[in-house]
MIDREN-353902 format. One record per residue (C-alpha): residue in one letter; x, y, z. Coordinates in steps of 0.05 Angstrom, whole numbers. Last residue first. Layout:
@resn=A c1=X c2=Y c3=Z .
...
//
This chain:
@resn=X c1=1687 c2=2278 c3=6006 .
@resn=X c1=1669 c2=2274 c3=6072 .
@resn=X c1=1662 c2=2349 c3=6080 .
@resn=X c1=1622 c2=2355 c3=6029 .
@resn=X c1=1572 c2=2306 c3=6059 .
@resn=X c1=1568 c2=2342 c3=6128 .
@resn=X c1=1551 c2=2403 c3=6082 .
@resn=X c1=1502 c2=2366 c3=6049 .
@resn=X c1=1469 c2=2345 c3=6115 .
@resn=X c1=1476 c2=2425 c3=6134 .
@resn=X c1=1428 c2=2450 c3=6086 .
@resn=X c1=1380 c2=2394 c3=6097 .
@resn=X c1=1384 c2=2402 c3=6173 .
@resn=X c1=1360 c2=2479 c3=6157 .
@resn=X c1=1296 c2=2457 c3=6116 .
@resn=X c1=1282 c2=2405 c3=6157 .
@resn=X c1=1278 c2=2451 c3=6217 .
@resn=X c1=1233 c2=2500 c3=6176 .
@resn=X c1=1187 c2=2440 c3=6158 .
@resn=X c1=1180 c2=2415 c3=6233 .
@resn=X c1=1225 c2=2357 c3=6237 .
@resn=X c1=1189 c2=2285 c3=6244 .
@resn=X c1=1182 c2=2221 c3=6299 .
@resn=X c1=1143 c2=2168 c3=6307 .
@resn=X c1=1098 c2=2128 c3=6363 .
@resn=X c1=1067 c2=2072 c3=6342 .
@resn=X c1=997 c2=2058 c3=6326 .
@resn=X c1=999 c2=2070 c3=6253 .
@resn=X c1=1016 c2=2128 c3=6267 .
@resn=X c1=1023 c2=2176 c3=6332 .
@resn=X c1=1066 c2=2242 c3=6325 .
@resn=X c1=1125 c2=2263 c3=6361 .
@resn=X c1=1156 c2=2321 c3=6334 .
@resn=X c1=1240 c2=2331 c3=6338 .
@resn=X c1=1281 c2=2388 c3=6351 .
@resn=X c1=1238 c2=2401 c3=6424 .
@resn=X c1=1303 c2=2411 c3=6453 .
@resn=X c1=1287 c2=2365 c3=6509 .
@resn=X c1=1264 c2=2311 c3=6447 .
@resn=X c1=1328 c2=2327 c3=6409 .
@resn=X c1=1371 c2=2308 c3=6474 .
@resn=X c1=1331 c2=2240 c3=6475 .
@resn=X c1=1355 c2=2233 c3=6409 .
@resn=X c1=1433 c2=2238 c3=6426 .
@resn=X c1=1416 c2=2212 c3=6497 .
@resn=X c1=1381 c2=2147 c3=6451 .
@resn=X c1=1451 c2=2139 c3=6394 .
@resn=X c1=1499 c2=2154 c3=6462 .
@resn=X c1=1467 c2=2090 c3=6497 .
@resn=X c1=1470 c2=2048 c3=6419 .
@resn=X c1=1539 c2=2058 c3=6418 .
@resn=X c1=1560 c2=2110 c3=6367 .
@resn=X c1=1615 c2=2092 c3=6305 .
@resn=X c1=1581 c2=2149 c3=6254 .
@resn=X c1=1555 c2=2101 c3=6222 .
@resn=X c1=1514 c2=2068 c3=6270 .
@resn=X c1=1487 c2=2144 c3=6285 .
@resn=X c1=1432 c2=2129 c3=6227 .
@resn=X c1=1407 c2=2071 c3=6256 .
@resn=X c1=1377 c2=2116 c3=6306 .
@resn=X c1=1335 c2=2155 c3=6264 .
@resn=X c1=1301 c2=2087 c3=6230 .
@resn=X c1=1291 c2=2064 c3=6309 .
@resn=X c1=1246 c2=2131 c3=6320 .
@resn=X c1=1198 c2=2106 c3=6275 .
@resn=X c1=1184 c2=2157 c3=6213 .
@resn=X c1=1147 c2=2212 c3=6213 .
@resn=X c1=1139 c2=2246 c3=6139 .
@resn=X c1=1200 c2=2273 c3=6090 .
@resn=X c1=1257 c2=2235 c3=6129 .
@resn=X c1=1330 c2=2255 c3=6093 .
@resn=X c1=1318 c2=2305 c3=6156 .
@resn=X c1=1347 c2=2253 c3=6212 .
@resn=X c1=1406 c2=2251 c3=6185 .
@resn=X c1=1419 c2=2323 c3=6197 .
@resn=X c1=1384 c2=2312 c3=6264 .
@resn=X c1=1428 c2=2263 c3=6280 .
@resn=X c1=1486 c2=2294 c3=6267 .
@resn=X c1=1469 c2=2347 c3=6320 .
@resn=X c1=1452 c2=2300 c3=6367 .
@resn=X c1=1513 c2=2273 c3=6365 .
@resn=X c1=1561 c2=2328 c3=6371 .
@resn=X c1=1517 c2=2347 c3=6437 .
@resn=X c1=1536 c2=2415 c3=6464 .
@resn=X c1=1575 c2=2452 c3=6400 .
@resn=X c1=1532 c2=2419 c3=6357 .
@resn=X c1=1465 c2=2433 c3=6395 .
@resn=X c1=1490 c2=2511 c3=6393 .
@resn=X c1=1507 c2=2513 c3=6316 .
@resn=X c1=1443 c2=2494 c3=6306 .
@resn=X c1=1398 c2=2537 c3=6344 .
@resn=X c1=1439 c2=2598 c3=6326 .
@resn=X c1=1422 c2=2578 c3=6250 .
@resn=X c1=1354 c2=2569 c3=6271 .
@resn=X c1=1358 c2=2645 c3=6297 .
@resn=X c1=1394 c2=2674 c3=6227 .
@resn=X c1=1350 c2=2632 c3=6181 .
@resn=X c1=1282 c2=2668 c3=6213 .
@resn=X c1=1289 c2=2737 c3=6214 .
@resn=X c1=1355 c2=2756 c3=6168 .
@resn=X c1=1345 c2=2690 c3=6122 .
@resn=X c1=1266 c2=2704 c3=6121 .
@resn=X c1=1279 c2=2787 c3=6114 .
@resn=X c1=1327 c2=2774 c3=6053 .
@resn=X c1=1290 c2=2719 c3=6010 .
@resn=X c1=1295 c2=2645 c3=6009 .
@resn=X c1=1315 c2=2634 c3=6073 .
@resn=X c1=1291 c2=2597 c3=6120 .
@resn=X c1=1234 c2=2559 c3=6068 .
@resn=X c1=1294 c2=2532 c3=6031 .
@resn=X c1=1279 c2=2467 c3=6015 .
@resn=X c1=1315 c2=2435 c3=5962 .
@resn=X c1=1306 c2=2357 c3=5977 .
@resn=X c1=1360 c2=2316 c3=5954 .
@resn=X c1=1354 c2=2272 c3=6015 .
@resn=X c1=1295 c2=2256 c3=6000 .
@resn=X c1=1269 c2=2187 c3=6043 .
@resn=X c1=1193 c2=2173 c3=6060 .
@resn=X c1=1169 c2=2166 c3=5975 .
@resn=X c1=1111 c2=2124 c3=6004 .
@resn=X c1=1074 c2=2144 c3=5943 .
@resn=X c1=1011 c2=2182 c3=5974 .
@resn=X c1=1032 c2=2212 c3=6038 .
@resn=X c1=1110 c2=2217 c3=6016 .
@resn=X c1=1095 c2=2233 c3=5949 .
@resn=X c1=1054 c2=2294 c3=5972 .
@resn=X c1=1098 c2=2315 c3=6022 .
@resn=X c1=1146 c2=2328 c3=5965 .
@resn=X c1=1112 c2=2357 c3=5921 .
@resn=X c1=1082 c2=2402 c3=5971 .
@resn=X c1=1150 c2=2427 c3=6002 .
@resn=X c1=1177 c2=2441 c3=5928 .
@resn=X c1=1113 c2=2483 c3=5918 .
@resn=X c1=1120 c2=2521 c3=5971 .
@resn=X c1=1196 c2=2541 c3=5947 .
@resn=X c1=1164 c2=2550 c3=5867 .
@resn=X c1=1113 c2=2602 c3=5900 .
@resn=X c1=1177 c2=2647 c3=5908 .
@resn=X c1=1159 c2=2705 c3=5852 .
@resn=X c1=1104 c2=2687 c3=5829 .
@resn=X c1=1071 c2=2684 c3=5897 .
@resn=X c1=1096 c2=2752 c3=5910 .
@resn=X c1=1061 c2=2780 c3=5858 .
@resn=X c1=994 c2=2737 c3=5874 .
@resn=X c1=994 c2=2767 c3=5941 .
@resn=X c1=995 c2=2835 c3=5911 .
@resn=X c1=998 c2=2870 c3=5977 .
@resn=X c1=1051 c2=2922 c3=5973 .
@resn=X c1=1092 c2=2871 c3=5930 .
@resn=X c1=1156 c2=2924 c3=5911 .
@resn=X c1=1153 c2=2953 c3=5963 .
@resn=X c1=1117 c2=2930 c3=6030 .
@resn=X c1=1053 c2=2889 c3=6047 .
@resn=X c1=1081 c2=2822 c3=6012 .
@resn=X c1=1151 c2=2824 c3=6055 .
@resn=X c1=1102 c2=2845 c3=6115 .
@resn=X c1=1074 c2=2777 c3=6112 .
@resn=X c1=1125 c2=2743 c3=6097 .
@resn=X c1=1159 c2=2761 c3=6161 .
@resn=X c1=1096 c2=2754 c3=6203 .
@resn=X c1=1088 c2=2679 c3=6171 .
@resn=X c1=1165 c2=2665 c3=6195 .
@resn=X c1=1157 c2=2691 c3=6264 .
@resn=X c1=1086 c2=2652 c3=6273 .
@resn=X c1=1103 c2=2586 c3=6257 .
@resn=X c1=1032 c2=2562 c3=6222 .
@resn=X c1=1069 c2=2494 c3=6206 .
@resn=X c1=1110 c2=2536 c3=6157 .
@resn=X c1=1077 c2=2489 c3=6092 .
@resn=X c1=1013 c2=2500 c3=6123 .
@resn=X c1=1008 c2=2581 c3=6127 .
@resn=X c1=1040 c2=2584 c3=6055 .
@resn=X c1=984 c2=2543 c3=6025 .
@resn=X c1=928 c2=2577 c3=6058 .
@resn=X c1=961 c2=2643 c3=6039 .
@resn=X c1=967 c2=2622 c3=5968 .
@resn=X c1=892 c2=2603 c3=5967 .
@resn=X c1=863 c2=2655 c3=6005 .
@resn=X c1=896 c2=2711 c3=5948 .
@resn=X c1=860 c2=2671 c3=5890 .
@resn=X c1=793 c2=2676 c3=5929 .
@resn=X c1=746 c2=2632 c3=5937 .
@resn=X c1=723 c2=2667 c3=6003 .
@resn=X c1=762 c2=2736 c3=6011 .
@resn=X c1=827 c2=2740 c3=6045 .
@resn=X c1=863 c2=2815 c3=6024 .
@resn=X c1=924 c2=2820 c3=6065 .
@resn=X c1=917 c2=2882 c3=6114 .
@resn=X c1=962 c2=2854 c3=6171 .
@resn=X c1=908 c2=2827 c3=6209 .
@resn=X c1=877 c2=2783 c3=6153 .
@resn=X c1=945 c2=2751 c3=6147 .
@resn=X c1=946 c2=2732 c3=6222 .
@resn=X c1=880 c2=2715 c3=6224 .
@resn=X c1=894 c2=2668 c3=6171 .
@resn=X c1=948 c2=2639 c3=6206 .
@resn=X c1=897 c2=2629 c3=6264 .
@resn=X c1=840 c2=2592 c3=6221 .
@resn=X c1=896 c2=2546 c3=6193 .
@resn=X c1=926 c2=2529 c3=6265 .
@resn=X c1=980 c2=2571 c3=6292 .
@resn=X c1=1041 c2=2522 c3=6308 .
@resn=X c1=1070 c2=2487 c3=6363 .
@resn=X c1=1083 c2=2501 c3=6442 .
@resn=X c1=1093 c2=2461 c3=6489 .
@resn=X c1=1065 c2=2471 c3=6557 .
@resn=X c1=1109 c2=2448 c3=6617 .
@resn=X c1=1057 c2=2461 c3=6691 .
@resn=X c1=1082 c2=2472 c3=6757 .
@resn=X c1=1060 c2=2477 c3=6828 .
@resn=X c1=998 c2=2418 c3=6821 .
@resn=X c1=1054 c2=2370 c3=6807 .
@resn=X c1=1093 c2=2381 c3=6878 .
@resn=X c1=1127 c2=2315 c3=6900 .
@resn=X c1=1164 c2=2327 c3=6818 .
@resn=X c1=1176 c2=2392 c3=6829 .
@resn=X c1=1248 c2=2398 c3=6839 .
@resn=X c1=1254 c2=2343 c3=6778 .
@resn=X c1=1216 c2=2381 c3=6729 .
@resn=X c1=1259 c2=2439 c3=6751 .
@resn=X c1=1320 c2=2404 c3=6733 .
@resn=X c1=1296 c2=2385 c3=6663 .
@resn=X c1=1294 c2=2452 c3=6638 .
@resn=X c1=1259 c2=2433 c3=6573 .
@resn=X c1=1306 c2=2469 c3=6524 .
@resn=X c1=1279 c2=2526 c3=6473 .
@resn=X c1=1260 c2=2567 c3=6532 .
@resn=X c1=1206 c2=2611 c3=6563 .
@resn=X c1=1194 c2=2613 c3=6636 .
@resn=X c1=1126 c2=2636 c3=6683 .
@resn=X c1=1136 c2=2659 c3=6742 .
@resn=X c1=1087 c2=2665 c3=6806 .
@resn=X c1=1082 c2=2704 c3=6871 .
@resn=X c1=1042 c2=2703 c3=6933 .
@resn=X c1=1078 c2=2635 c3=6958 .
@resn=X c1=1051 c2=2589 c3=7013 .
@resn=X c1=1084 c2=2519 c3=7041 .
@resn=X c1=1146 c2=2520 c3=7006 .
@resn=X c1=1168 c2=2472 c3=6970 .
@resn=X c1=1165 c2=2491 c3=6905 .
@resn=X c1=1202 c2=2550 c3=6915 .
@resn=X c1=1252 c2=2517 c3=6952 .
@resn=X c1=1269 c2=2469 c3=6894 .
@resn=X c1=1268 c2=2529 c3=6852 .
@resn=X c1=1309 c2=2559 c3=6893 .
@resn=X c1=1357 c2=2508 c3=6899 .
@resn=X c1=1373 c2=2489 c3=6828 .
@resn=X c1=1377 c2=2570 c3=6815 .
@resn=X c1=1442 c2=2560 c3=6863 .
@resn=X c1=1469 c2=2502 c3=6817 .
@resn=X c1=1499 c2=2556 c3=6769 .
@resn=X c1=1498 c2=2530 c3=6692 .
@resn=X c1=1425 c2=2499 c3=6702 .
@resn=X c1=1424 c2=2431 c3=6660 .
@resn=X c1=1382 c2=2411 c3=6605 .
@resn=X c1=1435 c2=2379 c3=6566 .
@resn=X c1=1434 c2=2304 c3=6599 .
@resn=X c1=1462 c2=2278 c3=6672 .
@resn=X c1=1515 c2=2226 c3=6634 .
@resn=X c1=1538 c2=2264 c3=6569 .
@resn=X c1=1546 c2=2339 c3=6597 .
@resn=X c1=1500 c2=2400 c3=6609 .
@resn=X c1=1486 c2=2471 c3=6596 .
@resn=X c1=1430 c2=2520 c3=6613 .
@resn=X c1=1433 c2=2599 c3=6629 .
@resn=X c1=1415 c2=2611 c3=6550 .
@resn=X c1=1369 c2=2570 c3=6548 .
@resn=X c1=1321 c2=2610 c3=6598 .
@resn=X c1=1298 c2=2646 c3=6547 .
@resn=X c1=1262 c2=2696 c3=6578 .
@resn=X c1=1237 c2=2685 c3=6651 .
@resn=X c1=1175 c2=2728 c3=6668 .
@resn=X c1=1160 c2=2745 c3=6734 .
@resn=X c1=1094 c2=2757 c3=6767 .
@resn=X c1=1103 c2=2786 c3=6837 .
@resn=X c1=1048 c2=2790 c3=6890 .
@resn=X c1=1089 c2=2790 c3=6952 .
@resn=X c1=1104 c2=2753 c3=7017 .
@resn=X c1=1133 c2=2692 c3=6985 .
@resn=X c1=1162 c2=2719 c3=6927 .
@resn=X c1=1196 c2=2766 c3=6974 .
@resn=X c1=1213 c2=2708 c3=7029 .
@resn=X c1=1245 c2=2677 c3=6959 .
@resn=X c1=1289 c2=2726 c3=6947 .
@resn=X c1=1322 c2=2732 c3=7019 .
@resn=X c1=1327 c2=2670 c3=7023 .
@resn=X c1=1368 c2=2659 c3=6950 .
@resn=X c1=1405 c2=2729 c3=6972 .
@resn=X c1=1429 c2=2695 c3=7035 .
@resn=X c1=1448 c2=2629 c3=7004 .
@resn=X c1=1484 c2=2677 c3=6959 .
@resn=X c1=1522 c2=2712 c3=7007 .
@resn=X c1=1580 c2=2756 c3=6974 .
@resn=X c1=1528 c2=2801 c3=6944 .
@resn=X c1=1498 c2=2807 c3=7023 .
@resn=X c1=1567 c2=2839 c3=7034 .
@resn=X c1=1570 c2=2901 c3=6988 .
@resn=X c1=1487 c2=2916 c3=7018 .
@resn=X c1=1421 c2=2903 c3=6977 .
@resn=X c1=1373 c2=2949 c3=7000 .
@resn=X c1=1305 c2=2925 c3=6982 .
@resn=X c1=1260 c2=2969 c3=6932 .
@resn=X c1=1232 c2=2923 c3=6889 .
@resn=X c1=1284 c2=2933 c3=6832 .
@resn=X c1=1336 c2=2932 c3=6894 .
@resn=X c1=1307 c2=2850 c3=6902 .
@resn=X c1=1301 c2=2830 c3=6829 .
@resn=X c1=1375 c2=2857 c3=6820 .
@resn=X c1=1400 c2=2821 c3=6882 .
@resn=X c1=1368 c2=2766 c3=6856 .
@resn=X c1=1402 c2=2762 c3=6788 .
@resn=X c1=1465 c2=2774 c3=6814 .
@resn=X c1=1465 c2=2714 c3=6861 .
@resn=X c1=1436 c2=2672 c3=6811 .
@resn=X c1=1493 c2=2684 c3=6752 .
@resn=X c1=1460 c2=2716 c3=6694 .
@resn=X c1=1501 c2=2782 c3=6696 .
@resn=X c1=1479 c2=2828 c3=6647 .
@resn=X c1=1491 c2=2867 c3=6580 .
@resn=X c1=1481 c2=2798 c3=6551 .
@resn=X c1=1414 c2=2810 c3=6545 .
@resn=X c1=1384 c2=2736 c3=6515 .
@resn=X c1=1373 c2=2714 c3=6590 .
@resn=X c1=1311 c2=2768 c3=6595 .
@resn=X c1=1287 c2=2779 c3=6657 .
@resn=X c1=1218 c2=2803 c3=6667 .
@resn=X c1=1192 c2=2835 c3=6726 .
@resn=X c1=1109 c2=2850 c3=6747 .
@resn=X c1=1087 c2=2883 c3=6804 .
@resn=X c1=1106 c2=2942 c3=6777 .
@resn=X c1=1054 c2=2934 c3=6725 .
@resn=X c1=1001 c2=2953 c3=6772 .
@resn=X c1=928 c2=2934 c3=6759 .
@resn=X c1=927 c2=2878 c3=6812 .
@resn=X c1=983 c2=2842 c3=6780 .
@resn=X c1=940 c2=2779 c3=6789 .
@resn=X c1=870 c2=2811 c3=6769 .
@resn=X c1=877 c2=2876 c3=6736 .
@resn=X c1=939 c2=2860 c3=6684 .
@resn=X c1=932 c2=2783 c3=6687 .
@resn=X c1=908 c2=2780 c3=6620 .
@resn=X c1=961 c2=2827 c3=6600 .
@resn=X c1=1017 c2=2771 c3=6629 .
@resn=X c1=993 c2=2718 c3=6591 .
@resn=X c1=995 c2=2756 c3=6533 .
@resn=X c1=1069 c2=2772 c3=6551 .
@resn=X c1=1071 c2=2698 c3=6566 .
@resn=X c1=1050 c2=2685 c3=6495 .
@resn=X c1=1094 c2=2736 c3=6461 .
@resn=X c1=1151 c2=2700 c3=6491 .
@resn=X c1=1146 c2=2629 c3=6469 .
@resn=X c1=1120 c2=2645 c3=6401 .
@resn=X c1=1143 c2=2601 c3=6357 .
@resn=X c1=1204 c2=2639 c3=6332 .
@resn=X c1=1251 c2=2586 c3=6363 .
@resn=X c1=1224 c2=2510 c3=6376 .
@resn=X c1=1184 c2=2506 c3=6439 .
@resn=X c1=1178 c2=2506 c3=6515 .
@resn=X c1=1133 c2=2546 c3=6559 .
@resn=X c1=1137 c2=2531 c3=6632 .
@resn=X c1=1097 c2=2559 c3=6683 .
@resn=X c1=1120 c2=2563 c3=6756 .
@resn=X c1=1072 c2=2576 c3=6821 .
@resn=X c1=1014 c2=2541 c3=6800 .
@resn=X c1=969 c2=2544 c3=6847 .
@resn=X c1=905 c2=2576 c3=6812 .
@resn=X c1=909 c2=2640 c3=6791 .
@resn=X c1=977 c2=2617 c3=6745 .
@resn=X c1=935 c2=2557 c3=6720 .
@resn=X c1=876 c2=2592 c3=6701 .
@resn=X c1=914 c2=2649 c3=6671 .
@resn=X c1=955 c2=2585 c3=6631 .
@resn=X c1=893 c2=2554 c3=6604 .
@resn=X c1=859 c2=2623 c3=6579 .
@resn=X c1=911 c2=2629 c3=6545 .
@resn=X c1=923 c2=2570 c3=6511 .
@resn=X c1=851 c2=2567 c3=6492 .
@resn=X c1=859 c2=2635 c3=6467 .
@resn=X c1=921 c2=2618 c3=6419 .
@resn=X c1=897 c2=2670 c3=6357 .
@resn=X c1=924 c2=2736 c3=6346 .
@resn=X c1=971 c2=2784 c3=6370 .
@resn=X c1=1001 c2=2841 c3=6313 .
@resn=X c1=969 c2=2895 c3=6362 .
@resn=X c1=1040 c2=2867 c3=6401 .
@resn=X c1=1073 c2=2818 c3=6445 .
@resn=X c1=1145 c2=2802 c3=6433 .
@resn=X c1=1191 c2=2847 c3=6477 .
@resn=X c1=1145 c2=2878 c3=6514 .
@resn=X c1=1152 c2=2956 c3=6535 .
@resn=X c1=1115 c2=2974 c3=6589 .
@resn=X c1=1062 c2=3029 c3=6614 .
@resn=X c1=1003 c2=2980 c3=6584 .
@resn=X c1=952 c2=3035 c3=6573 .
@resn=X c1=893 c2=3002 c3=6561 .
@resn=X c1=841 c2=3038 c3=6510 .
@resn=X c1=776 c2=3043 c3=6507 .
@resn=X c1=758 c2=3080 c3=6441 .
@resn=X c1=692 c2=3133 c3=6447 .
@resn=X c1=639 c2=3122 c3=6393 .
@resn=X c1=647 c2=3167 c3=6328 .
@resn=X c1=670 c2=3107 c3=6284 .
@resn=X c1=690 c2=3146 c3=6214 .
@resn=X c1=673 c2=3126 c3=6148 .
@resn=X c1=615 c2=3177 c3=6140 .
@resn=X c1=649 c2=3236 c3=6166 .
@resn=X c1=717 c2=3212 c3=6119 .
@resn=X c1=665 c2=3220 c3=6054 .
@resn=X c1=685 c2=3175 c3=5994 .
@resn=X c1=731 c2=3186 c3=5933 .
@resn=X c1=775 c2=3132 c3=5937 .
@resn=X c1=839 c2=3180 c3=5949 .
@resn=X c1=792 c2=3221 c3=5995 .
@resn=X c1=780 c2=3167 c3=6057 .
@resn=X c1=853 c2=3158 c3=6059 .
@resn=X c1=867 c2=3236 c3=6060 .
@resn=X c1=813 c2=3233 c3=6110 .
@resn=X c1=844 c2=3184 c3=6153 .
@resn=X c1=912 c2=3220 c3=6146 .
@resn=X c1=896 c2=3280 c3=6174 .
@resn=X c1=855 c2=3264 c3=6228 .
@resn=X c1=932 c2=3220 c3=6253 .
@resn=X c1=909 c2=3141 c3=6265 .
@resn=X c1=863 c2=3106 c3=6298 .
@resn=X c1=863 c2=3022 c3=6286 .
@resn=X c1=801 c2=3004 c3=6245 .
@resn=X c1=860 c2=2944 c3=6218 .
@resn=X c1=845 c2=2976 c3=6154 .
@resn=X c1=880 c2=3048 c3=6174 .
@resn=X c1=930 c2=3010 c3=6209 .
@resn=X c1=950 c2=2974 c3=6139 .
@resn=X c1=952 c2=3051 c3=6108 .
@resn=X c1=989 c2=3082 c3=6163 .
@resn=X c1=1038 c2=3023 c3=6153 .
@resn=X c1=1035 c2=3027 c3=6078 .
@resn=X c1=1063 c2=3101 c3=6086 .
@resn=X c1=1013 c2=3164 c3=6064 .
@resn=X c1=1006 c2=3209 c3=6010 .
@resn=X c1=937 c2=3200 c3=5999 .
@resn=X c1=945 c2=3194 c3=5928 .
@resn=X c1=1012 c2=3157 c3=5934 .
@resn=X c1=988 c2=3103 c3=5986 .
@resn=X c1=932 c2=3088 c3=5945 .
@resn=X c1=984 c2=3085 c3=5891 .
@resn=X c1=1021 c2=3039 c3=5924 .
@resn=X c1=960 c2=2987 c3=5942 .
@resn=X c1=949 c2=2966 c3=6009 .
@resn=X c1=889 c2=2937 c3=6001 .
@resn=X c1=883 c2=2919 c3=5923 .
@resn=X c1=867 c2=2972 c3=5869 .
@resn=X c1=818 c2=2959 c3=5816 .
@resn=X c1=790 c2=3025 c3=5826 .
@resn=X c1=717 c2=2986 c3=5836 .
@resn=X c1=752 c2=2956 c3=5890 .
@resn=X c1=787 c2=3017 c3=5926 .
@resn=X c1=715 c2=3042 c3=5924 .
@resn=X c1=680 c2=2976 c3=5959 .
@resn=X c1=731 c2=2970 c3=6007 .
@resn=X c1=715 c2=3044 c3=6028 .
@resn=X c1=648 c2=3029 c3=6040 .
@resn=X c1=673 c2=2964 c3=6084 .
@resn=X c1=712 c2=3007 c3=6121 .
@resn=X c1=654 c2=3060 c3=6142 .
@resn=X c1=610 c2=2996 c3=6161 .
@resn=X c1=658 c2=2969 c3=6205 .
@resn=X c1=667 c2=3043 c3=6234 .
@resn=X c1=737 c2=3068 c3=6205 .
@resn=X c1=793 c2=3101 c3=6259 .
@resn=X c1=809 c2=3179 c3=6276 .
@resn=X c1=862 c2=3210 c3=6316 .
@resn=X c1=864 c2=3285 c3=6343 .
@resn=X c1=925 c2=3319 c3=6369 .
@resn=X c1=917 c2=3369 c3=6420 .
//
């Protein structure tokens, strides 16, 4: 039988105390060397997470104390979640109002959630909390109650009639050679199901099954059929099941099924963690935080010049938990502090110069180490590429768009596209697009409604700006 251990509260703040008076931070490398154990057992160890008996009190021994008097002897509870997620992990923190929100809504009567957001923000690992909260109630403590398809797997078909029929054999309907021919039998078929049973199921980037043209917008469904069934959905007049979907494009299509039907859906947007939650996050990782200190500072500064966007602060933080940083927060702030800086500077002169425009601007907050350009540049990259290949011009405008430091009104966006030879109809569905694709912030100043880029966004549209200008040249 193997036998885990984890620190009391009182047992880990002992051992804080030692590893102090060592002079060694949390996840120092030669605390990992004297107990001859890996950062991550280490960071877990802090976290008062339970780990192998072995290592705990090789741990406990490196600082010299007593691994009977650091241990918690009560029992664990534990939750066995017998799936995988994709997103949600012990790394969670923060968003409760959110959640508790959206299990409201979902036991309530809304039948279709919508979460909508930039990428990396956290789309998916909040439904999958979502989801956990609704573990014993909704789901009724059986996860096979629960389905989620994720649009990213290309592996499958995302057309709707093969969807369903997969939902359907998944919960054990026979799905015969010519009910695949059918859709409009499939689509009835499916939704008597949701209908008559408690499902919860999760739609994963739901993007990636979008498309659209100039006149009708970009926020199309690619097959009409999942038009119908959601308009069905909607309109039913009972349903057991609910869905929540994640996507980087408002899906305008099902705002407009469910327009007779408001109390049957609900579109929250997503933004950042808040300073408190980004802290968390930090904290949670094994990052040293302590009032005052030097370490708080940097993190505090780090946190608000990413907007608290999750993804990117997860990256950096295990950049400064592993070699060669392993926690030395000041190390690592050495080292790249100069790219935080250049975002203070110059939101600084743009809140207290009026310095709006920088077009020389060298962020590179996507990517200036390995894991951020592998983690974080490679999906915004995929972001971009995708508006340009949909809407040319609302891809230039964005580029344009970032010689903005601070919100601007939208009108000083649009002049922009004048030079590019756009009528002033294509100039609004460019930036109307950039709304649905939640590309642009709206924020309210000085009375008026105005628009900015999230600092990662700005720090992408930069990069390709110049490359629009080199290719004038």
């Amino acid at each position: 039988m193997t036998v885990t251990l984890r620190a009391s509260k009182q047992g880990l703040a002992i051992v804080d105390q030692a590893r102090k008076e060592k002079g060694w931070t949390a996840t120092a490398q030669i605390w990992c060397d004297t107990a001859q154990t890996s950062v991550g057992t280490l960071k877990r160890f802090r976290m008062r997470k339970a780990i192998l008996e072995d290592a705990f009190k090789s741990i406990c021994d490196a600082v010299g104390q007593n691994w009977e008097e650091i241990a918690d002897r009560r029992p664990v509870e534990t939750v066995e979640l017998e799936i995988d997620f994709f997103s949600y992990d012990e790394g969670w923190i923060g968003r409760d109002d959110a959640v508790a929100l959206l299990k409201n809504k979902i036991e309530e009567s809304c039948r279709v959630l919508i979460l909508v957001g930039i990428t990396g923000i956290g789309k998916t690992a909040l439904a999958e909390r979502v989801a956990v909260e609704l573990q014993e109630t909704w789901l009724q403590g059986n996860w096979g109650n629960f389905h989620q398809e994720n649009f990213d797997d290309e592996a499958n078909s995302h057309d709707f009639g093969s969807v369903a029929a997969r939902w359907l054999e998944k919960w054990g309907e026979v799905i015969t050679s010519d009910d695949r021919k059918d859709t409009q039998r499939l689509m009835y078929r499916l939704l008597r199901h949701l209908k008559e049973n408690r499902r919860l199921v999760l739609m994963d980037s739901l993007e990636k099954i979008l498309q659209g043209n100039e006149e009708e917008g970009w926020s199309d469904f690619k097959d009409e059929w999942w038009v119908k069934f959601f308009k069905n959905l909607f309109s039913s007049d009972a349903c057991l099941s609910r869905m929540i979907l994640t996507s980087q494009d408002l899906p305008r299509q099902v705002e407009d099924a469910g327009t007779r039907y408001r109390n049957f859906w609900h579109v929250e947007p997503l933004m950042g963690l808040d300073e408190k939650e980004r802290l968390s996050l930090f904290e949670k990782t094994g990052l040293e935080l302590e009032e005052g200190s030097e370490n708080r500072n940097y993190l505090e500064r780090i946190g608000k010049a990413y907007e608290g966007h999750p993804l990117a602060l997860r990256t950096i933080a295990g950049e400064i938990g592993s070699r060669p940083f392993y926690g030395n927060v000041a190390a690592y702030w050495g080292k790249f502090g100069m790219e935080i800086e250049e975002v203070e500077k110059a939101i600084l002169e743009a809140e207290e110069k009026g310095i709006t425009k920088g077009a020389g601007d060298r962020w590179q907050l996507d990517r200036y180490t390995r894991p951020l350009r592998r983690n974080v540049r490679s999906r915004l990259e995929t972001t971009f590429d995708r508006l340009k290949d949909d809407v040319k011009s609302a891809y230039l405008l964005l580029c344009e768009g970032s010689v903005y430091r601070c919100a601007v009104p939208d009108r000083w966006w649009l002049f922009h596209l004048e030079d590019w030879d756009y009528e002033e109809d294509d100039r609004i569905k460019a930036l109307e697009t950039l709304r649905d694709r939640f590309l642009v912030e709206e924020v309210i100043k000085d009375n008026e409604c105005q628009l900015r880029q999230h600092n990662l966004i700005r720090s992408v549209a930069l990069e390709r700006l110049k490359r629009l200008d080199d290719e004038d040249e």
